[in-house]
C-alpha positions in Angstrom: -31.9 -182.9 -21.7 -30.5 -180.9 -19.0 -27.5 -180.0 -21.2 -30.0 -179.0 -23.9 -32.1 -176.7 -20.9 -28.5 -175.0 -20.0 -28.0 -174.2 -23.1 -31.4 -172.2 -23.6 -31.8 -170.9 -20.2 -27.5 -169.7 -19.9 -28.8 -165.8 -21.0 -26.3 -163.3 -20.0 -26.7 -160.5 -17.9 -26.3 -157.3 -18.6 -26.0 -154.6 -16.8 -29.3 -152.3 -15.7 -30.1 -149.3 -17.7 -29.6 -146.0 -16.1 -31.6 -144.1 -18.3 -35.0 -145.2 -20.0 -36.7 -143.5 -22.6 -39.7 -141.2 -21.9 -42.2 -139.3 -24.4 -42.6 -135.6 -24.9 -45.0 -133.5 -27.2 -43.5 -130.5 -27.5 -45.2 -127.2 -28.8 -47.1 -127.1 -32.0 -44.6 -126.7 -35.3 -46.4 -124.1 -37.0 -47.5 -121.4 -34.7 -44.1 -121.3 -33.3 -42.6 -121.1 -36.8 -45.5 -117.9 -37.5 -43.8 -116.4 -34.7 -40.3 -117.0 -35.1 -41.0 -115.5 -39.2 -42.4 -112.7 -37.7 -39.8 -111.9 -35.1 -37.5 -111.8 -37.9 -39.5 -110.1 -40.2 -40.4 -107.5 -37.8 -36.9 -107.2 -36.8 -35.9 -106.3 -40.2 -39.0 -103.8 -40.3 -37.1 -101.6 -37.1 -34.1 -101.5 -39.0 -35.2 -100.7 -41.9 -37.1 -97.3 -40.6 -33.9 -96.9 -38.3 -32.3 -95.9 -41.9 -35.2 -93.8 -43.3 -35.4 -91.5 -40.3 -31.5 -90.8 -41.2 -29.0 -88.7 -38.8 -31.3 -86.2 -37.4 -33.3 -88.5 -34.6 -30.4 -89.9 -33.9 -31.1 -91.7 -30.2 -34.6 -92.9 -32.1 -32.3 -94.3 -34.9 -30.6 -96.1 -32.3 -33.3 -97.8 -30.2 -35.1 -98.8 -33.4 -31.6 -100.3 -34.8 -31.4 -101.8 -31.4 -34.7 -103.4 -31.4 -34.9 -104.2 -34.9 -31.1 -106.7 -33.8 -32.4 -107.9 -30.7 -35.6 -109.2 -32.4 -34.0 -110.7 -35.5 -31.5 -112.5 -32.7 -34.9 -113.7 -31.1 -36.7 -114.8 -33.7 -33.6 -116.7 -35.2 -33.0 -118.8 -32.0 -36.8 -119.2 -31.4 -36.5 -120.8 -35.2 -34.0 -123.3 -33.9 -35.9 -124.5 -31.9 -38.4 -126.2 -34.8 -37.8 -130.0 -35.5 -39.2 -132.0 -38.5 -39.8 -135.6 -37.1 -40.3 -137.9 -39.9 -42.1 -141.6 -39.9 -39.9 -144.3 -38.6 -37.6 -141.4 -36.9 -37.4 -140.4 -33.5 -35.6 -137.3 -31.7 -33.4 -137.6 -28.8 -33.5 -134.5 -27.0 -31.5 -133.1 -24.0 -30.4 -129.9 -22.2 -27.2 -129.3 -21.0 -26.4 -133.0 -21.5 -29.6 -133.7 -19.3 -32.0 -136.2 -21.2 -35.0 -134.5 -21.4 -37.1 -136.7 -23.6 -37.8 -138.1 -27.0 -40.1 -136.5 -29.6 -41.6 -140.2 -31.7 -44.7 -137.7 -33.1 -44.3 -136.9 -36.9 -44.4 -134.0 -37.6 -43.3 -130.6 -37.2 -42.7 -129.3 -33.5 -40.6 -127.0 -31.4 -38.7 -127.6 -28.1 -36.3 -125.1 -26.3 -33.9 -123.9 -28.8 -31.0 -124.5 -26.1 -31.3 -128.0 -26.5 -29.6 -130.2 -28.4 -31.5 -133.4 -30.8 -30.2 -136.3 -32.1 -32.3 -138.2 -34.5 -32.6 -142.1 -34.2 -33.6 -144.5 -36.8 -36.7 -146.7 -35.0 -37.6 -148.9 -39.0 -37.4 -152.4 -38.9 -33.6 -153.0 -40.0 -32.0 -156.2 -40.9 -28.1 -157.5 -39.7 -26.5 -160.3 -41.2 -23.7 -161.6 -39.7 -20.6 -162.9 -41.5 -20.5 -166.5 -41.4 -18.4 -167.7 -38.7 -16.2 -170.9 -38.6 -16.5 -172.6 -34.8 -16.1 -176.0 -33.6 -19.9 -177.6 -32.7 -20.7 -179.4 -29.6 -19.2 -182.3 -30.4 -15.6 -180.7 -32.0 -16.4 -180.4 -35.6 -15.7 -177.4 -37.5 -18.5 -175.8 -39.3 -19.2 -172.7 -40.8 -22.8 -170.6 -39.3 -24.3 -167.8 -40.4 -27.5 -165.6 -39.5 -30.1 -162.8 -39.8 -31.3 -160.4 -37.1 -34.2 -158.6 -38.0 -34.6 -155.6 -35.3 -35.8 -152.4 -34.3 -34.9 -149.5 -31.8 -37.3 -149.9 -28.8 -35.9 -148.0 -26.4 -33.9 -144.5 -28.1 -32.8 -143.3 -24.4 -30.6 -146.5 -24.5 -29.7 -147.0 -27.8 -28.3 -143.3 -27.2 -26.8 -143.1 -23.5 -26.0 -147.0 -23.1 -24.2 -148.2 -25.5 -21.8 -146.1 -27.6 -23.4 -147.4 -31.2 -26.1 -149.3 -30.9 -25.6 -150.4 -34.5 -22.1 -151.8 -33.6 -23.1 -153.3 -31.0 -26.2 -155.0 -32.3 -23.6 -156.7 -35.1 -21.1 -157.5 -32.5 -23.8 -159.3 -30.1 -25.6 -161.3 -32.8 -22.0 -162.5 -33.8 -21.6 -163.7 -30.7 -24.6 -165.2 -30.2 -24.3 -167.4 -33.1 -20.8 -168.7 -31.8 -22.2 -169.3 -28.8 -25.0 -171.9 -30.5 -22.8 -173.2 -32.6 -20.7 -174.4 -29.6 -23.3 -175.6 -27.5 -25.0 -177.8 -30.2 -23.9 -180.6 -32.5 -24.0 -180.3 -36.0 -25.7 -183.7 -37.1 -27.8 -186.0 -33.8 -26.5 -188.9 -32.5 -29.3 -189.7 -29.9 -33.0 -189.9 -30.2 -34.6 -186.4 -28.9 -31.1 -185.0 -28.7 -31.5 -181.0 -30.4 -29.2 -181.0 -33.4 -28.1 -177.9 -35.7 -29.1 -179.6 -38.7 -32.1 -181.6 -37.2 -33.9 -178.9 -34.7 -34.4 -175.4 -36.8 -37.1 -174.2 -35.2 -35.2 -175.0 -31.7 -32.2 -173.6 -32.7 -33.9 -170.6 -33.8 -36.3 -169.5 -30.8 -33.1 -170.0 -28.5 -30.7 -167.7 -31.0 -33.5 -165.6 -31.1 -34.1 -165.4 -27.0 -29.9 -164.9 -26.7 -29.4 -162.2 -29.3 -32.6 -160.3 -27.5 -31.1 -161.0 -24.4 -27.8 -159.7 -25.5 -29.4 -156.6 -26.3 -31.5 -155.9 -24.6 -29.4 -153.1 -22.2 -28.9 -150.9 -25.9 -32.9 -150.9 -26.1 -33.2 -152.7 -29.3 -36.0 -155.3 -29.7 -35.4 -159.0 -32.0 -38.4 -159.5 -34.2 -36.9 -162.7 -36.0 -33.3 -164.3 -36.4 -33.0 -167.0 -38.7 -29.9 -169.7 -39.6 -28.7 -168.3 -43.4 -26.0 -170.8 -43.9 -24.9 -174.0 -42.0 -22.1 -176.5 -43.3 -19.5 -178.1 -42.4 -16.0 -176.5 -42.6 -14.6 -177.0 -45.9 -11.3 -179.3 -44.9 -13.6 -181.9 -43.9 -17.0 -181.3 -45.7 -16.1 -184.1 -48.1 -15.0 -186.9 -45.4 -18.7 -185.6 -43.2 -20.3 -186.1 -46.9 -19.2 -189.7 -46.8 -20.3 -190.4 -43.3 -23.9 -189.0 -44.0 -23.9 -191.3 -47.2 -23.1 -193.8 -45.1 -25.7 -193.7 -42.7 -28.5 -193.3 -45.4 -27.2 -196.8 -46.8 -27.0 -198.1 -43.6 -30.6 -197.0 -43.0 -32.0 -197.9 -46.5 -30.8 -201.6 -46.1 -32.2 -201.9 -42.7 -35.8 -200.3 -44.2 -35.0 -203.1 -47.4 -34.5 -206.4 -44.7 -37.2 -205.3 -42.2 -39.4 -205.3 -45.3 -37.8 -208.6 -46.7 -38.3 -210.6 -43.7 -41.9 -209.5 -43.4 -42.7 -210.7 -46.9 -41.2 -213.8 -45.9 -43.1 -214.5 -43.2 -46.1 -213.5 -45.0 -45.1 -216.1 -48.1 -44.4 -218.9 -45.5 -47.7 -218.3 -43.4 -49.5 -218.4 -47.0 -48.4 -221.2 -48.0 -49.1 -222.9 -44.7 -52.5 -221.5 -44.6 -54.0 -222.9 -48.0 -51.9 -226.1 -48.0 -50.3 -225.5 -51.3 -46.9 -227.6 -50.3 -45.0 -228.8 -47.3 -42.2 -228.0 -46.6 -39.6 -229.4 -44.0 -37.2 -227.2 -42.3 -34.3 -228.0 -44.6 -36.1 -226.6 -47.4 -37.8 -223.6 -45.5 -34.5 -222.6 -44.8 -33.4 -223.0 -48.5 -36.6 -221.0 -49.0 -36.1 -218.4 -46.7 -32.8 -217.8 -48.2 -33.6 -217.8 -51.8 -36.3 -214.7 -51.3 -34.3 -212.7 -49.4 -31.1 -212.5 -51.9 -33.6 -212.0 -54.2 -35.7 -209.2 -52.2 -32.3 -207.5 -50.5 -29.8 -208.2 -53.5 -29.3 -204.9 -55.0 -29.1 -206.6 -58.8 -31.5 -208.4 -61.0 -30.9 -212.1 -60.5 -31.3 -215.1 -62.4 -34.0 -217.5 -61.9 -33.2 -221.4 -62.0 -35.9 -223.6 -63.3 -36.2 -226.9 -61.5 -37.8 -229.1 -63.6 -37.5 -232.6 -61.4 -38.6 -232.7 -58.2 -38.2 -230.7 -54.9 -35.7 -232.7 -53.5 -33.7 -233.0 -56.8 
């Protein structure tokens, strides 16, 4: 067992994050958007009576075409400043590539306009990893494949730590399987000894705690991972075929004489029991030999009708 216990507890380490995500509210969307429409549109107004009033107040023509600029300049970067957030979306938001914070609220909101957003995906996603051909614990080659179902916990991470996080999740979980793969036979050979085959639900909750741990320092969380395809490598699935054949015939004649030998016992005792015949040792063995090619032959056989005596 203390292989099997290295196996679950060998976790890499990663390195610590240097960034972790924190929350931010921003202002409310759609004031700030009143605003920033009315900037604009007031802007527009200045102008616009900057042309009526013509050549003849010229400086007032001026100032009015001045304002009427600055304000539709204002209320154009006050409008970038808006962000729609959508369900299952978050927004990564820094200022002069400081982090600043992540807006998660849906919604319409507004931050400084001088900062910069990048939108993260935080929905449930799934990642199914190719199947991969490795040797097992005991040198077999096999072919393993799995799902990762997982979520962005952690945007500041998935965005500063890790240059994709989506990359990165696929490259981990691919690793992770190879790494179980190697560590654990394909088929038991021992009783209690964790198999591939044999231990699913093992397997699974130590894939699961590996791929987590694996990524972990990109902020993602595992909800599930499950084994989608397990077999033995092609060039010997047909000679591993045999051997498990094998050991269920091996198995199903042991079940077949265990059973034999009991209703052998049980016929002999019988017989003893209501004094229906006796029987000397000669022809308790000959007894005893008859039932069980009859109960372990795997045939019909032929009864032979004695119609003398015992002994003839």
């Amino acid at each position: 067992m203390s292989g099997q216990q290295a196996a679950v507890t060998d976790l890499p380490a990663m390195p610590r994050p240097k960034v972790e995500e924190r929350t931010i509210s921003g202002a409310p969307g759609l004031p700030m958007l009143g605003l920033g429409v009315l900037l604009v549109l007031g802007g527009i107004a200045l102008i616009v009576v900057a042309i009526d009033s013509g050549s003849q107040h010229g400086t007032r023509t001026t100032v009015l075409a001045s304002l009427g600029a600055v304000a539709i300049l204002a209320g154009v970067i006050h409008l970038r400043g808006l962000v729609a957030v959508a369900p299952g979306r978050a927004q990564v938001v820094q200022l002069l590539g400081s982090y600043r914070g992540t807006l998660r609220r849906p919604g319409l909101t507004w931050v400084n306009p001088f900062t910069t957003r990048r939108e993260v995906s935080t929905r449930i996603r799934n990642q199914e990893t190719e199947p991969a051909k490795v040797n097992d614990a005991d040198g077999n080659p096999i072919e393993m494949a799995a799902v990762v179902v997982w979520q962005v916990e952690d945007t500041a991470k998935a965005v500063f730590e890790v240059d994709d996080f989506r990359k990165f999740v696929a490259i981990q979980a691919e690793t992770a399987v190879r790494h179980i793969a190697n560590s654990y036979p394909y088929d038991s050979r021992a009783e209690g000894q964790l198999s591939l085959r044999d231990s699913a639900e093992e397997i699974t909750r130590t894939l699961s705690a590996e791929i987590a741990a694996r990524v972990s320092a990109a902020g993602v969380q595992v909800v599930e991972s499950r084994i989608t395809r397990l077999a033995y490598a092609p060039e010997i699935a047909q000679v591993m075929l045999q051997r498990q054949q094998a050991g269920a015939v091996v198995a199903a004649r042991r079940q077949i004489v265990e059973g034999a030998v009991g209703m052998v016992e049980l016929a002999l005792d019988r017989l003893a029991e209501r004094d229906v015949v006796e029987l000397d040792e000669e022809r308790k063995a000959a007894m005893v030999s008859n039932l069980l090619v009859v109960l372990c032959g795997d045939r019909g056989t032929q009864p032979v009708v004695n119609t003398g005596s015992l002994y003839q």
